[in-house]
LUMFI-917747 format. One record per residue: x, y, z of N, C-alpha, C in turn. Coordinates in steps of 0.001 Angstrom, whole numbers, plus 500000, padded with zeros to 6 digits. Example, Ala and Ser with C-alpha at 12.3 -4.5 7.8 and 13.67 -1.06 7.14 Angstrom:
# residues 2
n_u	n_v	n_w	ca_u	ca_v	ca_w	c_u	c_v	c_w
513190	494310	507800	512300	495500	507800	513200	496700	507800
512850	497750	507080	513670	498940	507140	512900	500030	507870
END
This chain:
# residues 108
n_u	n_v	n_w	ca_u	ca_v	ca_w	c_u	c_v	c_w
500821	498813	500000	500000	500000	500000	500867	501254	500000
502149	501130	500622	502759	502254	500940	503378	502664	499500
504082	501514	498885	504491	501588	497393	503798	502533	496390
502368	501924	496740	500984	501960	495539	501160	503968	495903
500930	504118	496975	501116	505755	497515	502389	506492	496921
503765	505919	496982	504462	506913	496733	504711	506330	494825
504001	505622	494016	504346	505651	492686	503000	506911	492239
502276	506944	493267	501076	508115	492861	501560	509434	492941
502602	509692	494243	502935	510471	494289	503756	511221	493132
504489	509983	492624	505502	510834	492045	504739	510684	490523
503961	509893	489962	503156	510515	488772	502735	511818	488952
502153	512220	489827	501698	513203	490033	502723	514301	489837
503393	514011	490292	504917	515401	490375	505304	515458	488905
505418	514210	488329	505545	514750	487023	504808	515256	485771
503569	515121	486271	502149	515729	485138	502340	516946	484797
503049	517616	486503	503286	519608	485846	504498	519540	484856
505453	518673	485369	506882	519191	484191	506184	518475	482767
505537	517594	482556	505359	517046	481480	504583	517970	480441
503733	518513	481377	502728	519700	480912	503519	520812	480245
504538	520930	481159	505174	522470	480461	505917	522114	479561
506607	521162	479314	507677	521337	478394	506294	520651	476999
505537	520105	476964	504318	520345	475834	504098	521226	475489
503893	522031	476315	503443	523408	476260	504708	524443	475321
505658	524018	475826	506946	524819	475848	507003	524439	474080
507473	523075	473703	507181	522785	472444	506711	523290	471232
505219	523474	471714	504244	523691	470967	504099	525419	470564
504977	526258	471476	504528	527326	471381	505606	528202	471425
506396	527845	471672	507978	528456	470877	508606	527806	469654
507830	527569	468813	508464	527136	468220	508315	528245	466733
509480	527900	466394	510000	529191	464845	509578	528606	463602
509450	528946	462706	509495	528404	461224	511341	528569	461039
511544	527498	460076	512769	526781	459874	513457	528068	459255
512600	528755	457986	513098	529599	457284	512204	530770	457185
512475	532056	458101	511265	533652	458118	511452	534036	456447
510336	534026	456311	509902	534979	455019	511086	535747	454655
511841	535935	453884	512513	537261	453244	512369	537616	452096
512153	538685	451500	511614	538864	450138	512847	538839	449083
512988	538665	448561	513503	538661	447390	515117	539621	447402
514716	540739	447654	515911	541923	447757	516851	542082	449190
516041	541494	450330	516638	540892	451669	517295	539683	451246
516950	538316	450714	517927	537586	450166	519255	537563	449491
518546	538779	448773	519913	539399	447584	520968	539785	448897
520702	541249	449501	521774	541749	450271	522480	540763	451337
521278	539799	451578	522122	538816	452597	523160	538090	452030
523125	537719	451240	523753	536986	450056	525111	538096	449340
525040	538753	449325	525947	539786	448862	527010	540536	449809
527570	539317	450128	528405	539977	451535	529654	541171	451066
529712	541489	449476	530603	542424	449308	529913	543820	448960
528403	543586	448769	527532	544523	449349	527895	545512	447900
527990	544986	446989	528571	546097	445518	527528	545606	444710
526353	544783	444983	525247	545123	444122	525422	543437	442674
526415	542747	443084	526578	541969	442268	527145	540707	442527
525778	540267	442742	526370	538528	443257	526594	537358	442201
528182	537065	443291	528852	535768	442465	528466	534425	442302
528660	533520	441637	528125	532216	442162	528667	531796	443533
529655	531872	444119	529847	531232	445207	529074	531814	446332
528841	533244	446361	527433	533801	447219	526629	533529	447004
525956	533277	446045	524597	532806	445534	524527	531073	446489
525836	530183	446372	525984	529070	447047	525954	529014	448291
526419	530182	448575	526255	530167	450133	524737	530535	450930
524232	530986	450273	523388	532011	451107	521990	532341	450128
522458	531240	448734	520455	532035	447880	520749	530842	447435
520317	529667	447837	520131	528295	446716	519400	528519	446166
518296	528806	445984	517811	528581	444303	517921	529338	443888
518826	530784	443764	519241	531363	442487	520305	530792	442092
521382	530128	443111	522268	529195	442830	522326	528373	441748
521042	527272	442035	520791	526511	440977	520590	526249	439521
519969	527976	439980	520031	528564	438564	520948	529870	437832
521845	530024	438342	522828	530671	438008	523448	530815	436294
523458	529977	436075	523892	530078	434701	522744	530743	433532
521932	530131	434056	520439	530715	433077	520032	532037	433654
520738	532477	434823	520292	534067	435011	521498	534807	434404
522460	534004	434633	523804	535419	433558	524000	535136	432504
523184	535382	431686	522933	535279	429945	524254	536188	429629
524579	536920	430190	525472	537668	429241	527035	536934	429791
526620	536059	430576	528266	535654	431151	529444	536315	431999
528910	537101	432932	529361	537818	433240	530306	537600	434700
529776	536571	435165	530373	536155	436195	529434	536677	438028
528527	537580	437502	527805	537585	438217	526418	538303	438095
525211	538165	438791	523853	538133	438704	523518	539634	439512
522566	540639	438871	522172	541692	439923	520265	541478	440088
520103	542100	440717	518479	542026	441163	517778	542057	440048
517932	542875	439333	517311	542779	438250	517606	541740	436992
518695	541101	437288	518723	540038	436219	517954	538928	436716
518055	538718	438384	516988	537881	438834	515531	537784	438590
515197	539133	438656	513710	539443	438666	513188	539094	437083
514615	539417	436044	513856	539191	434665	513613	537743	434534
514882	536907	434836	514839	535569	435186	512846	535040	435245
512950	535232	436693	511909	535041	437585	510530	535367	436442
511209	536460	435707	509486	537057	435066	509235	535710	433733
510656	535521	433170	510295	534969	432090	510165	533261	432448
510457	533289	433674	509960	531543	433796	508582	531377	434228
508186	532424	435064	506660	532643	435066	505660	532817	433878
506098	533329	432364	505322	533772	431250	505332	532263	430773
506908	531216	430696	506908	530187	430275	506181	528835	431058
506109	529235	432136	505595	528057	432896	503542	528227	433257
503417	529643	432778	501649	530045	433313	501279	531307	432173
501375	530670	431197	500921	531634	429890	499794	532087	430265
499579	533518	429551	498161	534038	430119	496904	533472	429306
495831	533336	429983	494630	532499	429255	494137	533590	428622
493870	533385	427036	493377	534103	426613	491909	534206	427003
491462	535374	426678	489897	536040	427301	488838	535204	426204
487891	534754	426577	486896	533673	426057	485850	534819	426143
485479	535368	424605	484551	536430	424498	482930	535194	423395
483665	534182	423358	482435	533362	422691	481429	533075	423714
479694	533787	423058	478895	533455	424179	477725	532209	423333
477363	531205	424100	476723	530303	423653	475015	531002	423227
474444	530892	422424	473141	531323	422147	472367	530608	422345
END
């Protein structure tokens, strides 16, 4: 009986720590990667901060412009600026989600 008493006891003692660190878990917790837009990526990525990132910055610090590195410096230049990204970005969007043309035929 005395046993049966102190294994109650000590369940009991541990329901609060078990509770909090659930708690604790569930509610501090971060997303892996915060939102950064596009031009915060760039400068993070641009640790020489001159407006023109290399591939090995792009490797470090922007994988998927990384990946695509070669198809953003069309001119060969050895490195990518915001705006070569963004044209990038525009023309894989026109190629990948062509605009639907407008359906002016009405059934009679």
């Amino acid at each position: 009986m005395r046993s049966l008493f102190v294994l109650l006891a000590l369940s009991l003692l541990a329901l609060p720590a078990q509770a909090q660190s659930v708690a604790d878990a569930t509610t501090t917790t971060k997303p892996a990667h915060p939102h950064l837009t596009m031009q915060q990526r760039f400068e993070q990525a641009n640790v020489t901060h001159d407006g023109h990132l290399t591939e090995d910055q792009a490797k470090n610090a922007y994988k998927s412009v990384a990946r695509h590195f070669a198809s953003i410096d069309q001119d060969k230049k050895g490195y990518i600026t915001e705006d070569d990204i963004r044209a990038y970005y525009k023309t894989q969007r026109a190629l990948h989600h062509p605009p639907q043309a407008a359906s002016h035929a009405y059934s009679n």
